[in-house]
N, C-alpha and C positions, 0 to 999 in steps of 0.2 A: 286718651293717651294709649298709645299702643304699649299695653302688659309685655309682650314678649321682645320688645328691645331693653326692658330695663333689665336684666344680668349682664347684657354687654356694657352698658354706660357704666353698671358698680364693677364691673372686671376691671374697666381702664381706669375707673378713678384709684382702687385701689393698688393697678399698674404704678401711676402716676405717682402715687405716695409711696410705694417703696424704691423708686427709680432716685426719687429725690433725696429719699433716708440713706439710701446706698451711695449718691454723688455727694452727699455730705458728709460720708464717714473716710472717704479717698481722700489720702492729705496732697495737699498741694505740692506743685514742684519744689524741688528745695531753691532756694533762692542764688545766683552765682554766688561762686565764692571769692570774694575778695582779700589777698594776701598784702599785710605791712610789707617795706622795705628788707624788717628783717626779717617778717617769715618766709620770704622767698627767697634772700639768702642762705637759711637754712635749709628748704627744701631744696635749691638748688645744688648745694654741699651733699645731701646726703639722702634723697630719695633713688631709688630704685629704678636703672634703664631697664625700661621693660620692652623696648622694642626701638629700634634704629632704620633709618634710611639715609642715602646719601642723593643732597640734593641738587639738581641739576644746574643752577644760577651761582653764579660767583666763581671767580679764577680759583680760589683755593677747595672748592668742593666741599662743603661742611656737609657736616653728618645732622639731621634733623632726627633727635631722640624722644621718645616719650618717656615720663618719671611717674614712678608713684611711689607714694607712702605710705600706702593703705588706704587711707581715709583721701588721697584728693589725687586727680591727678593731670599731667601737662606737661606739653612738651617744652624743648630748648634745644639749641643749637651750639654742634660740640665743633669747637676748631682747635687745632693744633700746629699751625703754619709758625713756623718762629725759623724766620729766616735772617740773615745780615748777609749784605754785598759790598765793598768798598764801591764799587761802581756798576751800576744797575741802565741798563741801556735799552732804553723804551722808545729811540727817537728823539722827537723833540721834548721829551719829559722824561731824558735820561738823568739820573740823580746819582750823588756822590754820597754815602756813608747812609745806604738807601734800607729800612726796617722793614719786614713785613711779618709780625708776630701779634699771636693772639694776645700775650700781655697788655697790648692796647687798648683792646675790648674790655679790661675789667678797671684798667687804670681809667678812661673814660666813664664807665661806670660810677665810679667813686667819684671824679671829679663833678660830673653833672647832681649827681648830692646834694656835695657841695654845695654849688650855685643854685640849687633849688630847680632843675630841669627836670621835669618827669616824662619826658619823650624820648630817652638812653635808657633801653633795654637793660635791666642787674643781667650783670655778669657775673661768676665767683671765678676761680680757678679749682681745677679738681683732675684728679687723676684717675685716670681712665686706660684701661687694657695698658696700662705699664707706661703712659706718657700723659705729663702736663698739658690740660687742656683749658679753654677759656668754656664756662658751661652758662651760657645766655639765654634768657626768658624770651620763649616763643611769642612774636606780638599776636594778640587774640583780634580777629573782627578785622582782618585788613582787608581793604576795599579795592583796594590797587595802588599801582607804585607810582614815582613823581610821571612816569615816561604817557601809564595809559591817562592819568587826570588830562594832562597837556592834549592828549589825542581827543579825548571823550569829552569833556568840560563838563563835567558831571551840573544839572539843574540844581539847585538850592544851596551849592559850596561857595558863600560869600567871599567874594576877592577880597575883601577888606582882612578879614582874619589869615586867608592863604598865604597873604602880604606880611601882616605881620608873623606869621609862624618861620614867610622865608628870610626877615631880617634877622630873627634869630639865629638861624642856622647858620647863617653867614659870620656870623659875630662869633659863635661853636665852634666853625671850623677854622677861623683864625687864628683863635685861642689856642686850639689843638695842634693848629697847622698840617689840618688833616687836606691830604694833597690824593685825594681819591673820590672823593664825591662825586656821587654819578645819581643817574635817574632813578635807578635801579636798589642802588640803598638809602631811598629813600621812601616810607610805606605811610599811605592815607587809611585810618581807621575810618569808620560809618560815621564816627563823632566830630570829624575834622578835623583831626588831630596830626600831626607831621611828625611820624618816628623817626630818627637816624640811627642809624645801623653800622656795623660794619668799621670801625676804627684801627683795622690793623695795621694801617699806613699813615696813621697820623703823627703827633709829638715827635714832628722832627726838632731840631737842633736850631735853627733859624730866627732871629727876633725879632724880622722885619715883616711886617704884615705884607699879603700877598698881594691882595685888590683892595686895597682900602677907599677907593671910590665906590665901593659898591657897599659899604656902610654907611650908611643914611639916617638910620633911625635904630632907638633899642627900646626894647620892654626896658620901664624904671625899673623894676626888681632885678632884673639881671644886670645891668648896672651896678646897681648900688651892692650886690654882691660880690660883684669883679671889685669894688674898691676894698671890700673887704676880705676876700681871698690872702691867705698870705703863706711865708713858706712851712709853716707848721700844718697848715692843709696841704701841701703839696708834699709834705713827709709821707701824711697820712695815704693820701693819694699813691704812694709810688713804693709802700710799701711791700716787703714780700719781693722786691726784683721787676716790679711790672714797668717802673720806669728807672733810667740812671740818672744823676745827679745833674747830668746837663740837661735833660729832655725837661726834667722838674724845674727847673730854672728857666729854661728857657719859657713855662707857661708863664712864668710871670713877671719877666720882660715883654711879651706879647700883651700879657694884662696890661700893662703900663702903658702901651701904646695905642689899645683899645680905649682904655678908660679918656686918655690927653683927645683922642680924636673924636672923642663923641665930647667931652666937656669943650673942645674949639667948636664942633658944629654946634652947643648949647649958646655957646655964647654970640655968635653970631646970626643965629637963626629964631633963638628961644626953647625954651624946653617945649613948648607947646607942637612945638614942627616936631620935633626929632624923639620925642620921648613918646609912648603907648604902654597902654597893659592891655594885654589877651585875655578877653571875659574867659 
């Protein structure tokens, strides 16, 4: 045995053990933090802007803020558009008695509760540099919007689930009578998950479903929530001025006409065609 290598062999073993002693005293990342319903309500009420940008996507230019409370912290997005037009002239998608106000972002909020949808962004309302704002949860881990999946067809995002995520939305935006829906607010998380965004041109006044051939099929839960939606949730929903008395009525005459069109497809087709749950 060569004598004068062994100091170097006892140097690195005792390298070796305080390397380890020292990577086991380093504590681990702290784990994400995951916020309830309501503690992002409250953080969203009452955390601290601590820095603002405005961001380039969207006609009404929202402000993208960051919040903190000390202990956590995260962005959201401040809108303040609260417009009305008797007659709004966009072309062929000129409208009469035409809304586009943040209030709809939060009544959306509340209403997707509700119904058990956890793909609507919490919104609160909050007042901000001297004006009523709608202050909504920054979606985390977005992958890209409906416009690049369509372009990209991303490898391993089953059609089958994409499918059903777009029957759902379709069925939301019914409900809502949100008359804006575009590629763009529309955002793919890494998990596959289908956000909707953006509601400030929805609950219009209208109780006639828009496309209803393009309702085919619904998750059972949402379903069976729509027959139990009723107008004591839609108080709740509209409180505070987010919506008027007709816009809340109108979701549910809209409900009504949801609910009859998917119990006529049940009954002619079977629940087995037309009904799904989204693992």
């Amino acid at each position: 045995m060569n004598l004068q290598r062994r100091p170097l062999v006892l140097t690195s073993l005792v390298l070796a053990c305080m390397l380890a002693t020292t990577a086991a005293q380093v504590p681990l990342a702290p784990a994400p933090v995951t916020l309830t319903p309501a503690q992002m309500e409250v953080f969203l009420l009452e955390a601290k802007v601590v820095a603002r940008k405005v961001t380039t996507k969207g006609v009404t230019k929202p402000i993208q803020a960051t919040l903190s409370d000390g202990a956590f912290t995260h962005d959201a997005q401040i809108q303040t558009v609260d417009e009305s037009r008797t007659i709004f002239n966009a072309g062929k998608a000129s409208e009469v008695g035409f809304r586009d106000t943040y209030k709809f972002n939060i009544a959306g909020s509340r209403l997707a509760r509700v119904l058990g949808l956890q793909n609507v962004p919490m919104s609160v309302e909050r007042r901000i540099d001297g004006k009523t704002a709608a202050m909504t949860w920054w979606i985390d881990d977005v992958r890209m919007d409906e416009a690049d999946r369509v372009k990209r067809r991303p490898e391993g995002w089953t059609s089958e689930r994409i499918s059903k995520q777009m029957h759902v939305m379709r069925i939301w935006d019914e409900l809502i009578q949100n008359r804006d829906r575009n590629q763009g607010n529309m955002l793919w998380t890494s998990d596959w998950t289908l956000w909707m965004i953006d509601h400030t041109r929805a609950f219009r006044i209208g109780d006639a479903l828009l496309k209803p051939d393009q309702l085919t099929r619904s998750d059972r839960g949402l379903l069976e929530r729509l027959r139990q939606l009723t107008a004591s949730d839609m108080e709740q929903v509209a409180r505070g001025g987010m919506l008027t008395r007709a816009e809340a009525e109108a979701v549910l005459k809209r409900r009504d006409r949801l609910v009859k069109r998917f119990d006529d497809l049940i009954a002619k087709r079977g629940e087995t065609a037309v009904l799904f749950t989204i693992e």
